[in-house]
ROMI-20985 format. One record per residue: residue in one letter; residue number from 0; z, x, y of N, C-alpha, C in turn. Coordinates in Angstrom, 1 decimal, padded with zeros to 4 digits. Layout:
A, NUM, Z, X, Y, Z, X, Y, Z, X, Y
...
END
This chain:
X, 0, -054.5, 060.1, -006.9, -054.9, 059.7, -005.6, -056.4, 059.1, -005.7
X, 1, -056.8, 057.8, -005.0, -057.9, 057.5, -004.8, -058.2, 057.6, -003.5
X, 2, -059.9, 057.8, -003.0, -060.3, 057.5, -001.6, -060.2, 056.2, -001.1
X, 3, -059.8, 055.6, -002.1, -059.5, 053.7, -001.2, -058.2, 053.4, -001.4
X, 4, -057.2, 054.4, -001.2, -055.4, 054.2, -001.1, -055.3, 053.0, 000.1
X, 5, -055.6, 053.9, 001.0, -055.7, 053.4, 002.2, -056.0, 051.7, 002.9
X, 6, -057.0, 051.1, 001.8, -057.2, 049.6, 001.9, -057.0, 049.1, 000.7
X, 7, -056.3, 049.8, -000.8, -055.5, 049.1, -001.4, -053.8, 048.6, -000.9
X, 8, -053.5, 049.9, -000.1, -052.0, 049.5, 000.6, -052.2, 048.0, 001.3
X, 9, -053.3, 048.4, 002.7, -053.6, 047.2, 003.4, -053.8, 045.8, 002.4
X, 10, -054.4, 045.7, 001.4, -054.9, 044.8, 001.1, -053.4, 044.0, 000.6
X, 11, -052.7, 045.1, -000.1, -051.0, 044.8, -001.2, -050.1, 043.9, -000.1
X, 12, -050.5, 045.0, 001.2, -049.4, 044.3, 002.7, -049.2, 042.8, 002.5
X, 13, -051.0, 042.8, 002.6, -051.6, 041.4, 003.4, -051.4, 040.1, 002.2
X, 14, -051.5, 040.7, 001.3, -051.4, 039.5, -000.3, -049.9, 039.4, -000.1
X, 15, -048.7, 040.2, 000.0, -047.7, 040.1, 000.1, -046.8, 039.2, 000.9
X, 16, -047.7, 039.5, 002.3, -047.5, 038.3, 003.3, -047.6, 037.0, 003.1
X, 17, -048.6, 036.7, 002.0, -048.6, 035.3, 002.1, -047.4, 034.6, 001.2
X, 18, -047.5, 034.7, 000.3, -045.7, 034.2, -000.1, -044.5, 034.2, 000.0
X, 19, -044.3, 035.4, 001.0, -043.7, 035.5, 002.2, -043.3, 034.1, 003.1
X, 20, -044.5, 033.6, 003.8, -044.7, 033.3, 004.8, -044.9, 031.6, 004.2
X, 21, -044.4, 031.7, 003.2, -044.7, 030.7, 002.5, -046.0, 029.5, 002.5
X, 22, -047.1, 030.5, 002.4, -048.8, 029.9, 002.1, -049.2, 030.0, 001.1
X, 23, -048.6, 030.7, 000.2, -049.1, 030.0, -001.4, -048.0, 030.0, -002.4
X, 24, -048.7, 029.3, -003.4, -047.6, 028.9, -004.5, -048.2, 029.8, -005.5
X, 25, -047.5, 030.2, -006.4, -047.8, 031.3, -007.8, -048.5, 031.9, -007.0
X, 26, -050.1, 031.7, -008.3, -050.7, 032.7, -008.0, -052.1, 032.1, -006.9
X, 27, -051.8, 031.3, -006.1, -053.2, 030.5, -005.4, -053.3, 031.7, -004.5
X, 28, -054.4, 031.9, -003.7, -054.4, 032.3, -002.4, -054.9, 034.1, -002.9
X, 29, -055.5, 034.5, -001.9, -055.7, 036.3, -001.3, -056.2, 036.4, -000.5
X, 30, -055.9, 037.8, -000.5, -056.5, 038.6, 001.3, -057.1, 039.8, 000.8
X, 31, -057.7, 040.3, 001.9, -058.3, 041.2, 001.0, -059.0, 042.5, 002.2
X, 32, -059.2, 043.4, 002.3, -059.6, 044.6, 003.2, -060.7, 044.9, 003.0
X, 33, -061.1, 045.4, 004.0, -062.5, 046.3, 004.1, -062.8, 047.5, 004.4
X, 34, -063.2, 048.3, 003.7, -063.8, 049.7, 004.5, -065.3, 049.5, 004.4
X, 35, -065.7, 049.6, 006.0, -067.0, 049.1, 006.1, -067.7, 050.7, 005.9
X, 36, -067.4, 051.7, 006.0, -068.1, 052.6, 005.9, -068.2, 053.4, 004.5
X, 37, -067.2, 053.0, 003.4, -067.4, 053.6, 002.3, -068.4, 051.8, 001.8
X, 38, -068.3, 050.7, 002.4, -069.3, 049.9, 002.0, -068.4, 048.8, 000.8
X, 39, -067.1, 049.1, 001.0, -066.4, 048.2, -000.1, -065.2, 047.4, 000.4
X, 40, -064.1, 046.4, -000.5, -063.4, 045.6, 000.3, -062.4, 045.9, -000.9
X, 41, -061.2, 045.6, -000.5, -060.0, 045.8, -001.3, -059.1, 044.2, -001.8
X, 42, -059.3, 043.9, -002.7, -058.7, 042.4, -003.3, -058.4, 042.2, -004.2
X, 43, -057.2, 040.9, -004.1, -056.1, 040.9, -005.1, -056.9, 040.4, -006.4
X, 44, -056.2, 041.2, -007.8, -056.9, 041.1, -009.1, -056.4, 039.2, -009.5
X, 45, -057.5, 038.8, -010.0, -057.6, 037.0, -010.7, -056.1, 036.8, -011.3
X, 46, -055.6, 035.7, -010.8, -054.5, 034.9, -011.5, -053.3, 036.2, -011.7
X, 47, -053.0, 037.1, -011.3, -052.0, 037.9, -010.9, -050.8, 037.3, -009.9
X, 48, -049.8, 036.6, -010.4, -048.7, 036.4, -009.5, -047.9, 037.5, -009.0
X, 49, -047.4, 037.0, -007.5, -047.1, 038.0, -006.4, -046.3, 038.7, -006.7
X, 50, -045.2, 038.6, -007.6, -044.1, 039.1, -008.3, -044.5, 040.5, -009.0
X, 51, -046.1, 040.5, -009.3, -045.8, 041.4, -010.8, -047.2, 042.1, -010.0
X, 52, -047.4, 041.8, -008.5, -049.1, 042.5, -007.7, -048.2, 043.6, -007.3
X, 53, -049.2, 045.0, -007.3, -049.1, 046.5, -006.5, -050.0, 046.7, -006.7
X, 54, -050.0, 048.0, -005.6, -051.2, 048.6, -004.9, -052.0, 049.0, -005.7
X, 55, -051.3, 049.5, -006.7, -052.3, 050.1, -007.7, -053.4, 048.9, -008.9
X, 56, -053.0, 047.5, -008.7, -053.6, 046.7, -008.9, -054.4, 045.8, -008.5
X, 57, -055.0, 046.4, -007.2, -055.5, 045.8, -005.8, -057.2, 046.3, -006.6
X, 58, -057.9, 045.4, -006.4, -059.3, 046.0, -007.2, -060.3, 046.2, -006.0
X, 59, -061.4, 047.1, -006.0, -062.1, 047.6, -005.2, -063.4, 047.2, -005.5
X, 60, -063.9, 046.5, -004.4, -065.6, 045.8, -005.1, -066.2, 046.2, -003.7
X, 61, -067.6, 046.2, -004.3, -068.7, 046.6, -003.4, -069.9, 044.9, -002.2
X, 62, -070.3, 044.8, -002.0, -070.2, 043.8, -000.8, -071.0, 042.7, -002.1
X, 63, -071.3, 043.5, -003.2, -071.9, 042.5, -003.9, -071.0, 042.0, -005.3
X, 64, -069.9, 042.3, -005.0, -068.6, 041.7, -006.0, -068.8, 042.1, -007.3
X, 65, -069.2, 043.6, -007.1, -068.9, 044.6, -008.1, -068.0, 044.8, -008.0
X, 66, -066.8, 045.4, -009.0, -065.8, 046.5, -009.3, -066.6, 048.0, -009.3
X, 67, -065.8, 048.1, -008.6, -066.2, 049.9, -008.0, -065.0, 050.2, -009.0
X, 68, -063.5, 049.9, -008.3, -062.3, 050.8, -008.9, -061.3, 049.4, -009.5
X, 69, -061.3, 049.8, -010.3, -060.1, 048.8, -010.8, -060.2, 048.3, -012.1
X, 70, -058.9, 047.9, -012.9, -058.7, 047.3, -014.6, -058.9, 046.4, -015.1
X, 71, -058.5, 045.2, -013.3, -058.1, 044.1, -013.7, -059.5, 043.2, -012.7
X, 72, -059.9, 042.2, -013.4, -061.0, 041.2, -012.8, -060.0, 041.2, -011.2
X, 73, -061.5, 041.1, -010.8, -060.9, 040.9, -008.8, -060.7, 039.1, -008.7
X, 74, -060.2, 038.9, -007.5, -060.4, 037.7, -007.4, -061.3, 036.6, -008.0
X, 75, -060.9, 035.4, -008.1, -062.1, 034.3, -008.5, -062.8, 034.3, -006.6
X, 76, -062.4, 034.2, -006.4, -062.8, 034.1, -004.7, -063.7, 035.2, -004.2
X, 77, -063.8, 036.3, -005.0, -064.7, 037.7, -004.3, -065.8, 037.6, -003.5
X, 78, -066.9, 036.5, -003.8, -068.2, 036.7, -003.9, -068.5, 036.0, -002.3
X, 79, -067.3, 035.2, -002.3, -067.1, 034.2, -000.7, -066.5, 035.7, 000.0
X, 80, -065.8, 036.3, -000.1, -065.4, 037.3, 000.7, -066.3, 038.5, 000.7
X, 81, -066.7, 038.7, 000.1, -068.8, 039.4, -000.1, -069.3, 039.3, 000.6
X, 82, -069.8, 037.5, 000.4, -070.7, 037.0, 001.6, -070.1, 037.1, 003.3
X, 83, -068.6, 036.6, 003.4, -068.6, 037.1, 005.2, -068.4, 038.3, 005.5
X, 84, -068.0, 039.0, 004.7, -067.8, 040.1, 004.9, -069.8, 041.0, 005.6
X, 85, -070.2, 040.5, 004.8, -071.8, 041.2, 004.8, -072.5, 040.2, 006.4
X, 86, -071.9, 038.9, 006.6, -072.7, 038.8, 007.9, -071.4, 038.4, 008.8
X, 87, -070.3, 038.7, 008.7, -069.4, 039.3, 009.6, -069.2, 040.4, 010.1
X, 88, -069.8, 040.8, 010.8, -069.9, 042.5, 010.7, -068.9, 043.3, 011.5
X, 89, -068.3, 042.0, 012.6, -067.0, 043.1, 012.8, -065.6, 042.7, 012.2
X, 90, -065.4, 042.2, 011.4, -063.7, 041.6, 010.6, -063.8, 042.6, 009.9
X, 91, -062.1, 042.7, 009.7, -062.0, 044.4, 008.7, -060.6, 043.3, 007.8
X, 92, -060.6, 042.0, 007.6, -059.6, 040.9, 006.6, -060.0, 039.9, 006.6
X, 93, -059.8, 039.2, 005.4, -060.1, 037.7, 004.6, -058.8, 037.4, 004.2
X, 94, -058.0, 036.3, 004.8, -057.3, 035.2, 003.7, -057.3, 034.0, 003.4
X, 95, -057.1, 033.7, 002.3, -057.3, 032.9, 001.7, -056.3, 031.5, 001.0
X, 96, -055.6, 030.4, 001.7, -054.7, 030.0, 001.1, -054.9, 028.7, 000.9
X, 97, -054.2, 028.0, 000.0, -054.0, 026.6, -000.2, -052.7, 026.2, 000.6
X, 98, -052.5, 026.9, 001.9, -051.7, 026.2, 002.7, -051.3, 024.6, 002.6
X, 99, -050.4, 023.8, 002.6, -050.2, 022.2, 002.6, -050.8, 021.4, 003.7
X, 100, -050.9, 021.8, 004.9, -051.3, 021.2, 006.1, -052.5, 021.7, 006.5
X, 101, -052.8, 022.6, 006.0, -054.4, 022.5, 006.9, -055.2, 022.6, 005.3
X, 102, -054.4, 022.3, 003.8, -055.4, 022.2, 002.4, -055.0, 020.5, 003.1
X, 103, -054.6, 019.9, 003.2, -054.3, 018.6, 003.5, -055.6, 017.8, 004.4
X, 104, -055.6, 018.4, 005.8, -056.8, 018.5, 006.8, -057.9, 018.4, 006.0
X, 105, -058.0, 020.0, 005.3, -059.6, 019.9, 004.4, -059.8, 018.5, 003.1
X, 106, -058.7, 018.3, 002.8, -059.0, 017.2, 001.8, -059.6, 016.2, 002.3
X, 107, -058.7, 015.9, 003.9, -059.2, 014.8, 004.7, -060.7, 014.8, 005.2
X, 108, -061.1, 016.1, 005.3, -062.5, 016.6, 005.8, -062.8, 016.3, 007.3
X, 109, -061.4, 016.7, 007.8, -061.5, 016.5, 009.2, -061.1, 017.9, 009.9
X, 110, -061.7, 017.8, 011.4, -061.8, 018.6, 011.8, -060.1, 018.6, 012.3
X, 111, -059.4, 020.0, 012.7, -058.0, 019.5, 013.6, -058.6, 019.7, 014.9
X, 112, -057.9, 018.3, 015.9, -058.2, 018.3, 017.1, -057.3, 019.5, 017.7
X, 113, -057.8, 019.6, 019.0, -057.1, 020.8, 019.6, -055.7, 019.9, 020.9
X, 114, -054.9, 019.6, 020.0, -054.0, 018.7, 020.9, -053.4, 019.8, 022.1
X, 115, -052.6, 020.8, 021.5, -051.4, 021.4, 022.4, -051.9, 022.7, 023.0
X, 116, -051.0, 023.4, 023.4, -051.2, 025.1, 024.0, -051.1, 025.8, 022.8
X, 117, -050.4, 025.4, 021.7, -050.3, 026.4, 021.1, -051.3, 026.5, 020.2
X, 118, -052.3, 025.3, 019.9, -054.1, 025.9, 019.4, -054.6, 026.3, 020.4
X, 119, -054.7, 026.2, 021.6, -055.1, 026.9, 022.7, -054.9, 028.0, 022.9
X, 120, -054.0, 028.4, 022.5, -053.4, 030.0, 022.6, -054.5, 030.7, 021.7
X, 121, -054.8, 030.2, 020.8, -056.0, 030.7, 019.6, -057.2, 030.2, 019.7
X, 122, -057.6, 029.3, 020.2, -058.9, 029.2, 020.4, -059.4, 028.0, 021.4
X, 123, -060.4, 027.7, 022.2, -060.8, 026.9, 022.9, -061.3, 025.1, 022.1
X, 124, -061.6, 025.4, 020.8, -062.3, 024.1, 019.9, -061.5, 023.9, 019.0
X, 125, -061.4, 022.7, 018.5, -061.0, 021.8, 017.2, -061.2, 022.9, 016.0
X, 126, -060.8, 023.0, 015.4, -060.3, 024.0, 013.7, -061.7, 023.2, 013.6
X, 127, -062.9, 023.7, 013.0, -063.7, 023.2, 012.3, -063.6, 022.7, 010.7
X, 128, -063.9, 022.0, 010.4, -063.8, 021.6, 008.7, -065.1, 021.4, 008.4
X, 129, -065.8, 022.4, 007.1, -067.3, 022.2, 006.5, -067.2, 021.2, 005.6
X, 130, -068.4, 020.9, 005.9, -069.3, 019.5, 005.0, -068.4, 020.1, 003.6
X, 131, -068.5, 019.5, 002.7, -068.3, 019.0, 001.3, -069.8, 019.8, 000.9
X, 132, -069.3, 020.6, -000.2, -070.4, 021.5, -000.8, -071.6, 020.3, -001.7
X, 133, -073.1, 020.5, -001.1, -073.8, 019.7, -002.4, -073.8, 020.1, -004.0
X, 134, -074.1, 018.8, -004.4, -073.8, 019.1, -006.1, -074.6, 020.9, -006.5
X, 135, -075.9, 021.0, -006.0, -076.8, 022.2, -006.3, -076.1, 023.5, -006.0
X, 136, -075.5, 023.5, -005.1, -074.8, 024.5, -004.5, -073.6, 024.8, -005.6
X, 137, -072.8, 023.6, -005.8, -071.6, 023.4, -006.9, -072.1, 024.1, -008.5
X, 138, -073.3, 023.7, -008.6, -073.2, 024.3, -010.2, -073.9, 025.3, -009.8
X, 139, -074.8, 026.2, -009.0, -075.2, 027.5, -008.5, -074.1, 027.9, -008.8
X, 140, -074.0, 029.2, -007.8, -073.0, 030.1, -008.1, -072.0, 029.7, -007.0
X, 141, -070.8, 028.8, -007.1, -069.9, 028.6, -006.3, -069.4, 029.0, -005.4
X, 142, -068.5, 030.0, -005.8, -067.9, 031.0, -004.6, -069.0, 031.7, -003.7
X, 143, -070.0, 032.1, -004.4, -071.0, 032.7, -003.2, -071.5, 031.7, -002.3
X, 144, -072.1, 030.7, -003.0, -072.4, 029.7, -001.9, -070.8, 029.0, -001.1
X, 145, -069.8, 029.0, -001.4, -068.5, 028.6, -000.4, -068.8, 029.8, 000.6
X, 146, -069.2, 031.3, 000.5, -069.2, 031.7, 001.9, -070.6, 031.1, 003.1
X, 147, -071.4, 030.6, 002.3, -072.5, 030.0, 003.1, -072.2, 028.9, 003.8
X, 148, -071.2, 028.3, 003.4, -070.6, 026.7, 003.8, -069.8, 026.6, 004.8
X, 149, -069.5, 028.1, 004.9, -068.6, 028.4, 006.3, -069.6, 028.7, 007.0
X, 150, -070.2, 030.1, 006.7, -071.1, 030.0, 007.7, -071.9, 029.6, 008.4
X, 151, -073.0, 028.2, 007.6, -073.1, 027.4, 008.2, -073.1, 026.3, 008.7
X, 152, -071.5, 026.0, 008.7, -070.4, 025.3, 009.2, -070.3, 025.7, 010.8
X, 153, -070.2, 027.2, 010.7, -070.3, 027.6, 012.8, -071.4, 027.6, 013.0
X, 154, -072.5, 028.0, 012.3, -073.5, 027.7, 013.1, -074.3, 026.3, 013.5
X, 155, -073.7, 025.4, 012.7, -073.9, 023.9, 013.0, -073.1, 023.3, 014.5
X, 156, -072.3, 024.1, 014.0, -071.3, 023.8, 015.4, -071.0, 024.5, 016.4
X, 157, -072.1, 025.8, 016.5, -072.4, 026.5, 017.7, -070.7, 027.6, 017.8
X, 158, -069.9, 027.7, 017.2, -069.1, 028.4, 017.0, -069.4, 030.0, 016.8
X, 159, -069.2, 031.3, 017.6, -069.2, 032.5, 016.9, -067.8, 032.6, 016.1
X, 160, -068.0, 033.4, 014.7, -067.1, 033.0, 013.8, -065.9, 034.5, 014.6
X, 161, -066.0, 034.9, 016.2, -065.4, 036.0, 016.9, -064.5, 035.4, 017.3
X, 162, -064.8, 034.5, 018.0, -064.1, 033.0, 018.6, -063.0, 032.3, 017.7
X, 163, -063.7, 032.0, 016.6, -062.9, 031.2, 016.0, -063.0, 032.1, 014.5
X, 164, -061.4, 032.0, 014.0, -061.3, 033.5, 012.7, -060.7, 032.5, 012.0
X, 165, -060.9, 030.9, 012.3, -060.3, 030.1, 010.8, -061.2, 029.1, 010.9
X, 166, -061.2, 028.6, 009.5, -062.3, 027.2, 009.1, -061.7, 026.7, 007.9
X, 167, -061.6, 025.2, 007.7, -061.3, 024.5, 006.5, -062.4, 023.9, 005.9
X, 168, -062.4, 024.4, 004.5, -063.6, 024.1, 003.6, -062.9, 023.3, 002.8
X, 169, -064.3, 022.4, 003.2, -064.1, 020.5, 002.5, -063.8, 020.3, 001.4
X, 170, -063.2, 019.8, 001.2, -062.5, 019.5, -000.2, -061.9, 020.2, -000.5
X, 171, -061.7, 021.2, -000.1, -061.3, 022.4, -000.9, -059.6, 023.0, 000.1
X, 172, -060.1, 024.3, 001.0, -058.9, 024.8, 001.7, -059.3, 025.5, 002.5
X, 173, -058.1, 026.3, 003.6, -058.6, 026.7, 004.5, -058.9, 028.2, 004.4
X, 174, -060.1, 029.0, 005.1, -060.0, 030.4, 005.3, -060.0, 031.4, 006.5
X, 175, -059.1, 032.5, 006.4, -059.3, 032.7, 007.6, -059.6, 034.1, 007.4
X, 176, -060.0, 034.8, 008.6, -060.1, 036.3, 009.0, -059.7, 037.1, 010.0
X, 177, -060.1, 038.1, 010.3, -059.6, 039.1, 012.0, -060.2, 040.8, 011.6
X, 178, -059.9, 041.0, 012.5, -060.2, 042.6, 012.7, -059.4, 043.6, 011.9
X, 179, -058.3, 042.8, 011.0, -057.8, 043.7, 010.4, -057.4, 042.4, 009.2
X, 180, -056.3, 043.0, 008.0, -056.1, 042.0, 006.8, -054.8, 041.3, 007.6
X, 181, -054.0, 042.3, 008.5, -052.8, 041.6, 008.7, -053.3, 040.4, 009.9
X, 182, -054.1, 040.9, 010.5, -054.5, 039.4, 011.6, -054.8, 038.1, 010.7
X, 183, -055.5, 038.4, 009.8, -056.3, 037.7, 009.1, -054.7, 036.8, 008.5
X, 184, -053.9, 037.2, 008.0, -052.9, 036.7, 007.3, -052.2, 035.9, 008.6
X, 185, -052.2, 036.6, 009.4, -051.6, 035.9, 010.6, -052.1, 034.7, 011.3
X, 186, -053.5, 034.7, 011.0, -054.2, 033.4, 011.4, -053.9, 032.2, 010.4
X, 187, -053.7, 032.7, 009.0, -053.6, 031.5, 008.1, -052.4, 031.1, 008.7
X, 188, -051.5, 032.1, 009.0, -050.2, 031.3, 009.3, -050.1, 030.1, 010.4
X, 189, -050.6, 031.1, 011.5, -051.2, 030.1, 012.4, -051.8, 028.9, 012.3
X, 190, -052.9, 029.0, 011.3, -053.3, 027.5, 011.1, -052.6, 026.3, 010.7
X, 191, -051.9, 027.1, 009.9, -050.9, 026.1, 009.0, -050.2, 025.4, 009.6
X, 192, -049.1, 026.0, 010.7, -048.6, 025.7, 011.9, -049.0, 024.6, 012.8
X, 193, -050.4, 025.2, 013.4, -051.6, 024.0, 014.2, -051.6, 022.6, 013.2
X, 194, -051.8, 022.6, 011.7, -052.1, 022.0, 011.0, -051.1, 021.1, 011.2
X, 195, -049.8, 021.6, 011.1, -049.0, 020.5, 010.9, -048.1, 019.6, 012.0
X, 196, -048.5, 020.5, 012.9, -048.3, 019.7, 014.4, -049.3, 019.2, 014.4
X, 197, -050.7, 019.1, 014.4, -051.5, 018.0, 014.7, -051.2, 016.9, 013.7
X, 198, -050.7, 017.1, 012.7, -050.3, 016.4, 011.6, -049.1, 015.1, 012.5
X, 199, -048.3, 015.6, 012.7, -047.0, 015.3, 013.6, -047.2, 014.7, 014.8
X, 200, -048.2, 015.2, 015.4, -049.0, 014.0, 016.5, -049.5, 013.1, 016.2
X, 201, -050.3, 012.9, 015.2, -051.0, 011.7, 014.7, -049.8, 010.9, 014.1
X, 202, -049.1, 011.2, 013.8, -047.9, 010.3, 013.5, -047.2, 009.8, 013.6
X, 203, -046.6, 010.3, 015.5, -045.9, 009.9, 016.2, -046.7, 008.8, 017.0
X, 204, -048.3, 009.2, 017.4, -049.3, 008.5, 018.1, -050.3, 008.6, 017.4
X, 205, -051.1, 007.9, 017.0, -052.1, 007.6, 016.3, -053.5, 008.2, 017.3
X, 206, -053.3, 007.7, 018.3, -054.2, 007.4, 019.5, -054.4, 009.0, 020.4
X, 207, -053.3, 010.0, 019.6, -052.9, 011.1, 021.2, -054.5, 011.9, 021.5
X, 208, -054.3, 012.1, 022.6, -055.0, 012.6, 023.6, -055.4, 013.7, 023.0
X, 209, -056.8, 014.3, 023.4, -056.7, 015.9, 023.0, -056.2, 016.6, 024.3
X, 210, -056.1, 017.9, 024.4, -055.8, 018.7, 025.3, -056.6, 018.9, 026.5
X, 211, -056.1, 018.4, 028.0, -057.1, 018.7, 029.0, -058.0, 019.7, 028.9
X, 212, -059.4, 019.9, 029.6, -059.9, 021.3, 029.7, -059.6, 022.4, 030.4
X, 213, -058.6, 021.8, 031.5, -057.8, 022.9, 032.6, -056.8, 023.6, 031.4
X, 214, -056.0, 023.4, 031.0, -055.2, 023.4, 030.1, -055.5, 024.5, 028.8
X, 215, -056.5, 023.8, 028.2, -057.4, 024.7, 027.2, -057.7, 026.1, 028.0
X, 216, -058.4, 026.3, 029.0, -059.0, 027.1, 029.6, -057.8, 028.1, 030.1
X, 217, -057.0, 027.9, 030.4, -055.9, 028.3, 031.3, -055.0, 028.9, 030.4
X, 218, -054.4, 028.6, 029.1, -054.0, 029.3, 027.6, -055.1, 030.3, 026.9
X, 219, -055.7, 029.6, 026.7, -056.6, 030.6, 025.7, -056.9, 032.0, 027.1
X, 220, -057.1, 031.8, 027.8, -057.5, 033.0, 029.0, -056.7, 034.1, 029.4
X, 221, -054.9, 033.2, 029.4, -053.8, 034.1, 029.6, -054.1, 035.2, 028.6
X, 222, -054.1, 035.1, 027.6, -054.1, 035.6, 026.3, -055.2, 036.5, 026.0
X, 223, -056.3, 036.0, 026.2, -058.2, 036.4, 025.8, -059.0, 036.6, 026.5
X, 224, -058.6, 036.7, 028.1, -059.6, 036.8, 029.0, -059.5, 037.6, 029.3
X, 225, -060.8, 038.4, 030.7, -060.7, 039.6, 031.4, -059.3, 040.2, 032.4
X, 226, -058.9, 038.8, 032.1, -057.7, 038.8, 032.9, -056.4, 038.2, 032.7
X, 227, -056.0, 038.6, 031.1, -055.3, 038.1, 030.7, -053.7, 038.7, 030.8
X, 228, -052.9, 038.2, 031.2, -051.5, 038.5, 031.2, -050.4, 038.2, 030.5
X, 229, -050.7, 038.3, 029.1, -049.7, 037.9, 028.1, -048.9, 039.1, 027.8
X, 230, -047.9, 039.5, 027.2, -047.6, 040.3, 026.4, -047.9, 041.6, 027.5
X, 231, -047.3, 043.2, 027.1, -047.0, 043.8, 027.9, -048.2, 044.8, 027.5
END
């Protein structure tokens, strides 16, 4: 028995979902858990396909992408999930996927407009997409600076990252988060979805409209507001 069972299970769930849910291929993609109070996060070990991942292979690192517990190297991705984790202070999940439709979006380095109800159901703004990492940043230490690229990706855009729990990083792919690993997995799914209907609108209309603000306001509220009436 270890004291981090508990957010190695969570972490096994949440990596499990995504090939499931069909968001990654082999071995692309992770998610990963947090116990904020023992101070550590729970994430899938490097280049491990989903086939041959268990709990007991889930690696346990400290907010500075130590290995605390574990055999096998943690993620290549750790040090980005380090970094939100440390000025995210209330998400308790990271994932991570090369989704097709919203890695597609980020290639494009575009933001997704907020066409329908069903981005509105999730958020009031366009899916943000971060700048393209500078070359300095690229041969620094990569993955740590990709968590800086998000972050100052919302704060360029006046975004709290509470509001909005996904972002597509330029060039690269999308990441998302939540209060727990399984929301977090749930948001990539989400995205992916958003992704490819706005994909689908631009293709049918080049030209389409974004989503009124009565509209926007009126979805996201059912759902997120003081007075929301969704669900029982």
């Amino acid at each position: 028995m270890s004291k981090y069972d508990e957010i190695k299970g969570l972490a096994y769930k949440a990596n499990m979902q995504l090939p499931e849910l069909g968001l990654v291929l082999f071995t692309f993609g992770n998610a990963s858990a947090v116990d904020r109070k023992e101070g550590v996060f729970a994430i899938k070990p490097s280049g491990v396909p989903y086939v041959e991942l268990s709990a007991d292979k889930i690696v346990i690192v400290d907010f500075d992408g130590e290995t605390v517990e574990g055999n096998l190297r943690p993620s290549s991705d750790t040090l980005t999930h380090a970094v939100l984790y440390k000025h995210f202070e209330n998400i308790g999940g990271i994932a991570h996927t090369h989704s097709c439709y919203a890695t597609a979006w980020a290639q494009s380095l575009r933001d997704i407009p907020i066409y329908g109800t069903t981005h509105a159901d999730h958020t009031t703004s366009d899916i943000p997409c971060a700048a393209p990492m500078n070359d300095e940043m690229i041969q620094g230490d990569y993955e740590y600076q990709t968590g800086f690229q998000i972050i100052n990706a919302l704060k360029e855009k006046n975004i709290s990252y509470e509001e909005m729990e996904m972002i597509l990083v330029g060039n690269h792919a999308p990441f998302t988060w939540g209060k727990t690993a399984d929301k977090a997995v749930y948001n990539s799914a989400v995205l992916e979805s958003i992704a490819k209907m706005a994909f689908i609108t631009e293709s049918i209309k080049a030209d389409a409209l974004r989503l009124k603000d009565s509209l926007i306001k009126k979805h996201y509220e059912r759902k997120h507001g003081k007075d929301s009436y969704y669900g029982q």
